[in-house]
N, C-alpha and C positions, 0 to 999 in steps of 0.2 A: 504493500500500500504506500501511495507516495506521502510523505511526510509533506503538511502544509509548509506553507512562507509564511516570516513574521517579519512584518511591517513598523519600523518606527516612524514616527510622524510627529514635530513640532508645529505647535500652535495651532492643536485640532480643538480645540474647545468651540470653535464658530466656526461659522463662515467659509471660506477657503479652504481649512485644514479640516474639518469636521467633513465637509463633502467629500472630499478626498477617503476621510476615513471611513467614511459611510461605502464609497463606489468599491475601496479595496476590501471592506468585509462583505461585500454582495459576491466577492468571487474567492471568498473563502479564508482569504489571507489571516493569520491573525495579528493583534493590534495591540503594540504601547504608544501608547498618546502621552504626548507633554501640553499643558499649557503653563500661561503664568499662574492665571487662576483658578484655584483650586477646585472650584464651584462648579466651573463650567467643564472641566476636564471629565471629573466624576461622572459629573449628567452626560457629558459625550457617552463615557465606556457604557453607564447605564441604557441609554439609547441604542448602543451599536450590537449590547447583548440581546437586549430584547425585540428587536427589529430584526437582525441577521442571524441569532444566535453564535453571535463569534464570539470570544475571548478579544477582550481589550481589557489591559494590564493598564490603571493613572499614573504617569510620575510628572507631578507638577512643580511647578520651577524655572526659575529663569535659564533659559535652555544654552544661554552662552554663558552658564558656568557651569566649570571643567566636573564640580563634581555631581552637578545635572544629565550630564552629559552622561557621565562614570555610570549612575543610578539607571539610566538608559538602557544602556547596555549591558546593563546587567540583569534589567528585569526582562529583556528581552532574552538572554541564555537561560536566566533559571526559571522563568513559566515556559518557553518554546523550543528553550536547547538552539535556538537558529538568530539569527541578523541575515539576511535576503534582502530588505528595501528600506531605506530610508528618504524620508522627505526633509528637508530640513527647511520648514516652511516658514517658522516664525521671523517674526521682522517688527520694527516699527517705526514710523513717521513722525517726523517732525520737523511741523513748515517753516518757514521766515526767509525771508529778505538777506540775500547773499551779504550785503554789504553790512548785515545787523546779525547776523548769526552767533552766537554764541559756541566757543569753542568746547563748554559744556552739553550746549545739544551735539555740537560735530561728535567728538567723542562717544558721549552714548550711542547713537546712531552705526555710526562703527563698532562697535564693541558688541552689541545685539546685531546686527547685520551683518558684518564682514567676521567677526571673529567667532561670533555664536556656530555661524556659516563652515567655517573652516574648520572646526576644531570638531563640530560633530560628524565631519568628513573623513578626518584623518581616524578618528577612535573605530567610527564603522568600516572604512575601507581597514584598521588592521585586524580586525576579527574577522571579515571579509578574506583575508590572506591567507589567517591561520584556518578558516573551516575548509579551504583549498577547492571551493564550486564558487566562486564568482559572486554577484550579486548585481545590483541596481540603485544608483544614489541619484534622486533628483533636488536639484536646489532651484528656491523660486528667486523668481527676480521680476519684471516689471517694464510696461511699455516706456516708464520712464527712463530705460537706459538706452534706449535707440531714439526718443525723442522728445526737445528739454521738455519742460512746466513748469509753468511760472513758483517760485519759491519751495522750490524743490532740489535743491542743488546737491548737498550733500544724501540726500535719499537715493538720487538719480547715480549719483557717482556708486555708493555704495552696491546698488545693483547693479553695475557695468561692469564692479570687479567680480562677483559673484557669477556673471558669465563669462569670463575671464579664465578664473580658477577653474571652472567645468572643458572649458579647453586644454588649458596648461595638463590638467591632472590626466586626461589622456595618454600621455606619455607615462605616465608612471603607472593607471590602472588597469589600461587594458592589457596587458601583457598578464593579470592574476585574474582576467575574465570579470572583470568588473567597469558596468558602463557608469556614464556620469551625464546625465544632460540635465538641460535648467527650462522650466514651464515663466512664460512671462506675462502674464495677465494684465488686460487693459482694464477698462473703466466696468468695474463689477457691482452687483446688488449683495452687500452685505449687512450686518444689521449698524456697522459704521456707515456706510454709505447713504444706509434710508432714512439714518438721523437728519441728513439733508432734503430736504422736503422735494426742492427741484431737483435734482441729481439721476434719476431716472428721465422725466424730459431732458433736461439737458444734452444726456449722454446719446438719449435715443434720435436726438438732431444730429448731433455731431458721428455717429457710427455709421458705415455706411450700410451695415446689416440693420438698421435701423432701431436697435435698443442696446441695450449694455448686458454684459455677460450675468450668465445665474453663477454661482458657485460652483453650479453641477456641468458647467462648458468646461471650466477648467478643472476640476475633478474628473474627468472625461480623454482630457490631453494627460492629465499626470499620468493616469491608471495604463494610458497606452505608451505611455515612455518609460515605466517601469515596471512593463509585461513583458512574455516573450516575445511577444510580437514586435519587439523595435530591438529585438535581441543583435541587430548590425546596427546601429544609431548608438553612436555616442560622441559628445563635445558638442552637441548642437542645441542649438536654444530654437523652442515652437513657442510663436506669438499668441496669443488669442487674444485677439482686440476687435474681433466684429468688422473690421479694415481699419481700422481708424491711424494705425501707425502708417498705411499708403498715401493718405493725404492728409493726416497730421491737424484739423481745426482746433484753433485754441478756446477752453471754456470762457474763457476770459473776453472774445472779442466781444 
C-alpha cells in the first residue's frame, strides 16, 4: 500500500494557505499547518479533519523562527514519518511611502518574508536529502515582483528574491530529486481583502478575466506544482492574476 505524502504549509489558518490546505487534503495528503494565530490554525486542522477526514497536525508560531521551523519538522516525522511538500506561504505587508519607510518595517518584512522563506527551505530540503525520494517545495510570492505598486516597495523587493532563490536552489536541489517553484498570486478575495468594501469592483475592472482570484484559483496552481504532475517543472514561477500582470492598470488611477 503506498504510504500517503505529508504536507507542510505556512500561514494556512485563512485564506491562501487554508485553501491550499483544504485542495491538498481532498487528495489525500496529510497536513501540519502553521499559523501565527493560534485560533485560526486549530479551526483550520478542525475543518480539514472533519470535511476531508485527513490528519492535520497545528504548530502555530511565527514561522520564520528557527525553532518554528525545528517544531515543523518535527511534527511532521513523528505523526507521518515523511516531509514530501512544503509551502512556505506565510508572509506579510507592510505599506508606506519609499521615501518614509521605516527601517523597522524594512526589517520585519525581510525577516518574515525572505528569511522565514529561506530557512524553512533549507530544514525541508535536508530531511528531503536524508529520506533519499525527493520531494516538492513551493514558495509564494506575488504579482508584485514582476510589476511595481504604489507603496509597496520593500514587499515587492522581498518577493522578487523569493523567486530568485527558487531559481538559484535548482542547482543545488534537483540533483536529490527535489523540485522548487514559486505560485504568485494577483489581486485575491480574502477575508483581508473584503475588509475593503470596493476591492472586489475594483479588481474586477482592472482584470482582464474580469474579477479577482478566489483563494481556491491559487490553491489550484499550488496543488498542480507540487503534484506529480509538474514532476519536470522546477525554478519556474506560475502567475495567477486573471491577466492583469499583461497590461499592468494601476488601482490608483
Amino acid at each position: 500500500m503506498r504510504t500517503k505524502k505529508t504536507a507542510i504549509i505556512t500561514g494556512a489558518g485563512q485564506g491562501i494557505g487554508l485553501a491550499i490546505a483544504e485542495k491538498l487534503a481532498a487528495e489525500s495528503i496529510n497536513l501540519v499547518l502553521n499559523d501565527l494565530e493560534e485560533g485560526l490554525i486549530t479551526d483550520a486542522c478542525k475543518r480539514i479533519s472533519h470535511v476531508h477526514g485527513m490528519n492535520a497536525v497545528a504548530v502555530p508560531g511565527d514561522s520564520s523562527k528557527q525553532e518554528v521551523i525545528n517544531e515543523m519538522i518535527e511534527a511532521a516525522i513523528t505523526n507521518f514519518g515523511t516531509v514530501d511538500i512544503v509551502v512556505a506561504n506565510a508572509g506579510i505587508t507592510l505599506f508606506g511611502n519609499f521615501l518614509e519607510y521605516s527601517r523597522d518595517d524594512f526589517m520585519e518584512v525581510m525577516r518574515v518574508n525572505q528569511a522565514g522563506t529561506f530557512f524553512l527551505t533549507q530544514a525541508a530540503a535536508l530531511i528531503m536529502k536524508n529520506q533519499e525520494k525527493g520531494g516538492a517545495i513551493l514558495l509564494t510570492s506575488s504579482v508584485t515582483a514582476h510589476q511595481s505598486h504604489e507603496n509597496l516597495a520593500a514587499y515587492a523587493m522581498s518577493k522578487a528574491a523569493i523567486e530568485m532563490l527558487a531559481k538559484n536552489l535548482v542547482l543545488e536541489l534537483a540533483p536529490l530529486g527535489i523540485r522548487i517553484n514559486t505560485v504568485a498570486p494577483g489581486a485575491t478575495m480574502t477575508n483581508r481583502t473584503a475588509m475593503d468594501p470596493n476591492y472586489e469592483k475594483t479588481w474586477s475592472n482592472l482584470t482582464p478575466m474580469g474579477r479577482p482570484a478566489s483563494p481556491e484559483d491559487i490553491a489550484a496552481a499550488a496543488a498542480f506544482l507540487v503534484s506529480d504532475n509538474a514532476r519536470h517543472i522546477t525554478g519556474q514561477t506560475l502567475v495567477v492574476d486573471g491577466g492583469w500582470t499583461s497590461i499592468s492598470p494601476s488601482p490608483y488611477d
